[in-house]
N, C-alpha and C positions, 0 to 999 in steps of 0.2 A: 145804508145803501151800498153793492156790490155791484161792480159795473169790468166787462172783461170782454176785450175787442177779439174776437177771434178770426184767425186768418184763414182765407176763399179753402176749401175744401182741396188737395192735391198740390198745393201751390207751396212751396217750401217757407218757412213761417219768417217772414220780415219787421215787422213791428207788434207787439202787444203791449198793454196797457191793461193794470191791477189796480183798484184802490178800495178805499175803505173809509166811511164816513162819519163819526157820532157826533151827535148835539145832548150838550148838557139840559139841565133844566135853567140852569143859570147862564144858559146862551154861550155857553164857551163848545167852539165847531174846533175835532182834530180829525184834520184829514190826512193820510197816507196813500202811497203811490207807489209804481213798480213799476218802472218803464226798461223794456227791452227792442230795440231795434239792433236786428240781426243786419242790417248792411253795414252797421260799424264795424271798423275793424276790430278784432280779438285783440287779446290780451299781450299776445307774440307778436303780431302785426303796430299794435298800439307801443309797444315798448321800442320797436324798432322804429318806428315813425319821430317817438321821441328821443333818437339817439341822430335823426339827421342833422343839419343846419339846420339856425330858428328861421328864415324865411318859409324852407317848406311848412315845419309842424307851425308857422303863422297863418300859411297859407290854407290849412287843412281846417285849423279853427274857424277862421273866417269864411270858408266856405261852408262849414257845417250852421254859421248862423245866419249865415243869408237863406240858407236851403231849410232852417228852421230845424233839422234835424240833430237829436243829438251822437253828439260827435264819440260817443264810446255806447259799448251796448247794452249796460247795464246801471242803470240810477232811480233812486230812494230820494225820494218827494217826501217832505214833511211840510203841512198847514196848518196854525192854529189861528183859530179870530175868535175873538171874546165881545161881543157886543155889549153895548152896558158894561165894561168893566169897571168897579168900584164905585162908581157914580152915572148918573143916567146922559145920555151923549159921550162917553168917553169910549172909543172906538179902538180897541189893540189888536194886530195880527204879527204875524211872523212866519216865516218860510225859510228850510234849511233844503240843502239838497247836498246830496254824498252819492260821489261817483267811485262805482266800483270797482271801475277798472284801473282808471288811473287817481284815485284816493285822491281828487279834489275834493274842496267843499266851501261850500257859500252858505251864507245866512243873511238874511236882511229883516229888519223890525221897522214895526211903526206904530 
């Protein structure tokens, strides 16, 4: 499955959204993502922001997750969930996410 948000015709391009979906036969789902929101700051703006005091670059994260948006404008979604793994009822997924502008990264399992 190919799914790609495309922005209003003339309108300077704000957010898009890439992914990419397979299912195993053996139930294991890896999904990938490409997210880009252009009202984040660039890469020069993003670097200076993190050269202010941490109150403001606090205040910027915090705004970016209350307003649900991500806070740099370009990041790499990775999903894997494996149903049935090794035995029947055992349920594994995991999610990594790599930002590319400022080279954070998170991972969580379960």
């Amino acid at each position: 499955m190919y799914t790609r948000r495309q922005p209003t015709r003339g309108r300077k391009k704000k957010n898009c959204q890439q992914h990419a979906t397979h299912t195993t036969r053996h139930k294991l789902t890896l999904t990938a993502e490409l997210h880009y929101n252009g009202a984040a700051p660039g890469r020069s703006t993003w670097q200076a922001l993190r050269g202010e005091p941490l109150p403001a670059y606090l205040q910027y994260r915090a705004w970016s997750l209350q307003a649900l948006e991500p806070p740099t404008r370009w990041a790499l979604f990775f999903h894997a969930t494996w149903k049935d793994a090794l035995m029947p009822g055992l349920d594994l997924s995991s999610l990594w996410h790599l930002d590319r502008v400022d080279a954070s990264r998170r991972h969580a399992a379960s």
